[in-house]
RODO-2510 file (C-alpha; in nm, 4 decimals, decimal comma):
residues 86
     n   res          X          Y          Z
     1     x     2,8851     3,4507     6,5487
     2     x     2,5703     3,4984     6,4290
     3     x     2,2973     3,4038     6,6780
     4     x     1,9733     3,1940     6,5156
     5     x     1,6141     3,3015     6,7155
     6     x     1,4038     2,9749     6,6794
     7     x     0,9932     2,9214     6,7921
     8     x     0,9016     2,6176     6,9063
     9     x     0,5451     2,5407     7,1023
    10     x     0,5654     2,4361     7,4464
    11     x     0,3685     2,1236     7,4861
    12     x     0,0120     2,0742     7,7042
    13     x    -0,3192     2,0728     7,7230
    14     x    -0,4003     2,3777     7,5235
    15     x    -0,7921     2,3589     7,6283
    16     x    -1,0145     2,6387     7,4068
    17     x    -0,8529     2,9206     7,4559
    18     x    -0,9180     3,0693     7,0610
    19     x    -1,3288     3,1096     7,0531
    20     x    -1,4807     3,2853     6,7748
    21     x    -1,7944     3,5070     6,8061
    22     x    -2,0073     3,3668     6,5201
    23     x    -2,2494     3,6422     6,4555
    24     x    -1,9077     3,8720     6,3835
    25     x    -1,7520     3,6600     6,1937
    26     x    -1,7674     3,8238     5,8148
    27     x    -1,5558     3,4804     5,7103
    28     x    -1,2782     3,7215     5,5427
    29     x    -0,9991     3,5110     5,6370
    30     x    -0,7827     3,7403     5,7421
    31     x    -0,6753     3,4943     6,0876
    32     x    -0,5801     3,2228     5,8253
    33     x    -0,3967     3,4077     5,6072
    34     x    -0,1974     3,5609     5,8883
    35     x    -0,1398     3,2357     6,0702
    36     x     0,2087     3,1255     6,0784
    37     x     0,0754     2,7910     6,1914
    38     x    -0,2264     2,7318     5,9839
    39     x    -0,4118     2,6874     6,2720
    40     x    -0,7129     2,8605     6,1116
    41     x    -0,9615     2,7204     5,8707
    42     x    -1,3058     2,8031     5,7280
    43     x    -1,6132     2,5813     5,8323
    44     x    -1,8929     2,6443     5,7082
    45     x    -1,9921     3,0070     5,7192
    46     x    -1,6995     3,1371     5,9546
    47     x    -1,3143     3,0568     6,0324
    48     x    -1,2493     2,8394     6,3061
    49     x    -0,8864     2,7240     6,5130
    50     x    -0,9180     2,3769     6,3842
    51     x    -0,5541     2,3127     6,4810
    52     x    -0,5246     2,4469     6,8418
    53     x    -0,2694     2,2157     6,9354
    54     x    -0,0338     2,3936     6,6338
    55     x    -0,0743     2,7599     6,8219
    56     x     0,2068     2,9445     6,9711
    57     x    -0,0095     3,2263     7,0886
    58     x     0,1200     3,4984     6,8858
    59     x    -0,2306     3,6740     6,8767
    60     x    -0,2071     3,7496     6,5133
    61     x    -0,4950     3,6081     6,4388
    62     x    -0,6761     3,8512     6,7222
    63     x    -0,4945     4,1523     6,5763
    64     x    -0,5865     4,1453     6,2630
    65     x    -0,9557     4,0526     6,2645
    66     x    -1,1321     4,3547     6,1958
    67     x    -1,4474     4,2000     6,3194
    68     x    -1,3733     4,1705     6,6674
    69     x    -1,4525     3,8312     6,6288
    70     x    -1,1599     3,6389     6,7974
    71     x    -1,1802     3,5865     7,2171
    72     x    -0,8391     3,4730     7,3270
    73     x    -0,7947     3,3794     7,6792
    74     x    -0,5396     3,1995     7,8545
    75     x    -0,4887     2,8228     7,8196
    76     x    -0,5328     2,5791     8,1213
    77     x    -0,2763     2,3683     8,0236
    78     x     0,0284     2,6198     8,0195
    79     x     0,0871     2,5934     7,6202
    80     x     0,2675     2,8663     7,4083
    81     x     0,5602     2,9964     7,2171
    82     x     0,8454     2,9714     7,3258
    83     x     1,1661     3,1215     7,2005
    84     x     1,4772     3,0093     7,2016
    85     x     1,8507     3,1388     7,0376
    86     x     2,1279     2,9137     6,9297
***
């Protein structure tokens, strides 16, 4: 039997828990590009989580900004992935 992993988003108020340090941001994309979620879009001069309610709190986004320009803290509302076999 052949076991299926599947990611789902636990519901609630995710709050801001994705901020983005504007005078680091080099707008090279990188967050939306890795985004599994397309969370992540550009406004303006620098990327933004536009879709915060779409995040699973992977952290890609945080890893692969070479800018140091992604804060991630922990959400009030007890959001996040949540995996799940069947």
């Amino acid at each position: 039997m052949k076991l299926e992993m599947k990611v789902d988003r636990y519901p609630g108020d995710p709050g801001e828990f994705i901020t983005v340090v504007e005078d680091r941001c080099t707008a090279c994309g990188r967050c939306e590009r890795f985004c599994a979620r397309g969370v992540w879009e550009r406004v303006g001069t620098v990327y933004r989580p536009v879709r915060i309610e779409d995040c699973v709190e992977c952290g890609a986004c945080w890893n692969v900004c070479r800018d140091d320009a992604i804060v991630f803290g922990e959400p009030r509302g007890g959001t996040g992935v949540r995996f799940s076999y069947g």
